[in-house]
C-alpha positions in Angstrom: 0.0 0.0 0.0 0.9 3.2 -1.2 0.7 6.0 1.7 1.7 9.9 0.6 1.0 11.6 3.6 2.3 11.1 7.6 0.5 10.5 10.5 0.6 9.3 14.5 -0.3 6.2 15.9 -0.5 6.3 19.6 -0.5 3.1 21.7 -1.8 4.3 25.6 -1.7 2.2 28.6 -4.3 3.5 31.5 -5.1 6.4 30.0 -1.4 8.0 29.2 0.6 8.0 25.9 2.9 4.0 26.2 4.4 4.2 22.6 4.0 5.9 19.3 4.8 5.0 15.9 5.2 8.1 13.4 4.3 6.9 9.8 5.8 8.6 7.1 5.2 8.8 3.4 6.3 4.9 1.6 5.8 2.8 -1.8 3.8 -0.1 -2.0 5.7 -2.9 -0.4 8.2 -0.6 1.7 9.6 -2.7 4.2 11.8 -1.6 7.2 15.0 -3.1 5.9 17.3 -1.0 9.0 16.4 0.5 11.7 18.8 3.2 14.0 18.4 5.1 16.8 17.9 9.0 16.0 18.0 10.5 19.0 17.0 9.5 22.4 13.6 7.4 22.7 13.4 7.7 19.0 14.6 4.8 16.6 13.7 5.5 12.3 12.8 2.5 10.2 14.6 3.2 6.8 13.9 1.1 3.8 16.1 -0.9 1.1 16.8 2.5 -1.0 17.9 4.4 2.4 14.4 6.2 3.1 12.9 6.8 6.9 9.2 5.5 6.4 8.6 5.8 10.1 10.1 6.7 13.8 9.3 4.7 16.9 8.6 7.3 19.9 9.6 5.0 22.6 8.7 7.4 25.6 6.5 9.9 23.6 5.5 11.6 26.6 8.9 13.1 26.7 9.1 14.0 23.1 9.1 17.3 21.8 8.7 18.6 17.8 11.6 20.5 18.3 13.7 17.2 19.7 12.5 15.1 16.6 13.0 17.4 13.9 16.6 17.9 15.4 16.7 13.7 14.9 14.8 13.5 11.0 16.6 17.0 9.8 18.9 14.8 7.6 16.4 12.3 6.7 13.8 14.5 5.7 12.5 17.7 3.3 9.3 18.1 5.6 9.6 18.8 9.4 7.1 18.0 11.6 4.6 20.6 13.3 4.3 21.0 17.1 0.8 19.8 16.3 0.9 16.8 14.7 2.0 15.7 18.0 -0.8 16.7 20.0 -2.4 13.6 20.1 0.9 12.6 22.5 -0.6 15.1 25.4 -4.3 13.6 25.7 
C-alpha cells in the first residue's frame, strides 16, 4: 500500500501516551530493511533505497517537535509541526 501523507499512531496504557509509531510517506511494499536510533527514545525505520518511512517514539511523553525534527533533519525535506504531535498530550 501506497501512503503519501504522515500520521501518528499512539498506543496508551491506562489512559497516558505507552508508545508511538510516526508513519511517514512509503511505496507499495516498503519494508523496514534497517532500523537506527535517532535520538534518544526515538529509533527511524529506513527502507532498502535508504528512506525513513517511520520513527518509533519510545517514551512519547517526553518528546518534543523541536527534539524530533533535530533527529529527521537529515532524513527528511518536511519537518514536523508541534501539532501533529498533540495527540501525544491527551
Amino acid at each position: 500500500m501506497k501512503m503519501s501523507r504522515r500520521y501518528l499512531e499512539v498506543t496508551f496504557r491506562n489512559g497516558r501516551p505507552f508508545a508511538a509509531y510516526l508513519y511517514l510517506p512509503r511505496l507499495a511494499g516498503d519494508r523496514a530493511t534497517r532500523t537506527v536510533q535517532i535520538g534518544p527514545g526515538m529509533m527511524a525505520d529506513f527502507a532498502s533505497d535508504g528512506r525513513c518511512i517511520g520513527v518509533e517514539l519510545l517514551d512519547p511523553a517526553t518528546v518534543t517537535a523541536e527534539a524530533l525534527n533535530v533527529a529527521l533533519r537529515s532524513h527528511l525535506t518536511d519537518l514536523i509541526r508541534t501539532d501533529e504531535l498533540r495527540p501525544l498530550a491527551a
